[in-house]
C-alpha positions in Angstrom: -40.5 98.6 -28.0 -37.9 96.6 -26.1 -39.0 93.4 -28.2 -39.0 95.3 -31.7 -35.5 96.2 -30.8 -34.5 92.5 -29.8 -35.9 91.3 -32.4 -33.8 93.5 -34.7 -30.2 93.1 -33.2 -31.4 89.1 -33.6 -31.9 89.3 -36.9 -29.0 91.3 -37.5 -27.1 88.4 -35.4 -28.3 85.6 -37.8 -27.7 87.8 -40.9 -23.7 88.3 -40.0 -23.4 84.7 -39.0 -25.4 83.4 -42.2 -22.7 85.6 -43.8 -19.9 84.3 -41.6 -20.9 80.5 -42.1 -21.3 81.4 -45.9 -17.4 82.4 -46.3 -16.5 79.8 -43.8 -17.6 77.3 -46.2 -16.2 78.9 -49.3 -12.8 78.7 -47.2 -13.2 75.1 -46.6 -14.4 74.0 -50.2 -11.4 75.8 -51.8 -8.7 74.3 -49.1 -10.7 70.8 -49.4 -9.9 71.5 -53.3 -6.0 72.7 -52.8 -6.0 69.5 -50.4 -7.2 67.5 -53.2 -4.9 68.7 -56.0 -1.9 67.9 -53.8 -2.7 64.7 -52.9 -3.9 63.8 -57.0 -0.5 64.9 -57.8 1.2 63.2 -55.6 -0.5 60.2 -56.3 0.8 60.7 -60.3 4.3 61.5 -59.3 4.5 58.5 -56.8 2.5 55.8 -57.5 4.1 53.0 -55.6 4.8 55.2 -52.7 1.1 56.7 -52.4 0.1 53.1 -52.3 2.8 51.8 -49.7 1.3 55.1 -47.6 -2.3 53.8 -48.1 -1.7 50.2 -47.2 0.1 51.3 -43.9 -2.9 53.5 -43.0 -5.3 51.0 -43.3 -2.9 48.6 -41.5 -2.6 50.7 -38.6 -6.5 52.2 -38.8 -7.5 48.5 -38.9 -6.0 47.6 -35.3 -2.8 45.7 -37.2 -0.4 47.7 -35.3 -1.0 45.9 -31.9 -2.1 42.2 -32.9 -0.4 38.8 -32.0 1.3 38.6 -35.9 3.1 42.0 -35.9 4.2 40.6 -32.0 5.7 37.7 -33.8 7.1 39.6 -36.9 8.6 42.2 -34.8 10.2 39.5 -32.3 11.3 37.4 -35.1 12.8 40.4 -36.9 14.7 41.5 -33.9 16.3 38.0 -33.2 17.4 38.0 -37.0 18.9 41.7 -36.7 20.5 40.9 -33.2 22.0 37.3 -35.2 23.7 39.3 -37.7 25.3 42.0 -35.1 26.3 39.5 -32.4 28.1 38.0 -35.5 29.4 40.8 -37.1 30.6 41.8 -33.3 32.5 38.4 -33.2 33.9 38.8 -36.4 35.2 41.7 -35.7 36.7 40.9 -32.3 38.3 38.0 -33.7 39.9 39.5 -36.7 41.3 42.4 -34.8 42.7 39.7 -32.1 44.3 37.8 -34.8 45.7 40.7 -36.6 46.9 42.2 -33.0 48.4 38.7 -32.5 50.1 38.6 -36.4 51.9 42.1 -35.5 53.0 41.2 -32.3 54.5 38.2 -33.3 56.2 39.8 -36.1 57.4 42.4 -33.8 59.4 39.5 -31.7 61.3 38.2 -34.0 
């Protein structure tokens, strides 16, 4: 008796989790689907940008992020943008020291 009844609340185990798995699969396809509209619309309305996006995946999912030519890149770019505020900075410094010296000396006589 104890195996007829074991055997039943088995099967009744698998039925509900046949049933479970079944809806759990519906939910994904119609998400996966949802997913996919957004992303096909997206790609319509931006084309340029969807492909910028796709081309920096596959840069960083392809190991680009961390190689010896992004190194140089990103050192090169840095001396360039330190270049151009070290001589902004001077720039500045020496036209607010001029203009202090022009009102000063204005000032005297």
């Amino acid at each position: 008796m104890a195996r007829t009844s074991d055997t039943d609340s088995i099967t009744k185990i698998s039925g509900r989790l046949r049933t479970d798995l079944r809806a759990l699969g519906g939910a994904v396809d119609e998400r996966r689907s949802e997913i996919l509209d957004t992303v096909t619309n997206f790609t319509r309305e931006q084309p340029y940008l969807a492909t910028g996006l796709a081309l920096g995946a596959g840069f960083v999912l392809a190991g680009g992020l961390f190689s010896r030519t992004t190194g140089r890149v990103l050192v090169f770019a840095g001396r360039h943008m330190f270049g151009k505020l070290l001589r902004q900075a001077v720039t500045t410094t020496l036209l607010t020291g001029a203009l202090g010296a022009a009102s000063n000396s204005s000032v005297k006589h």
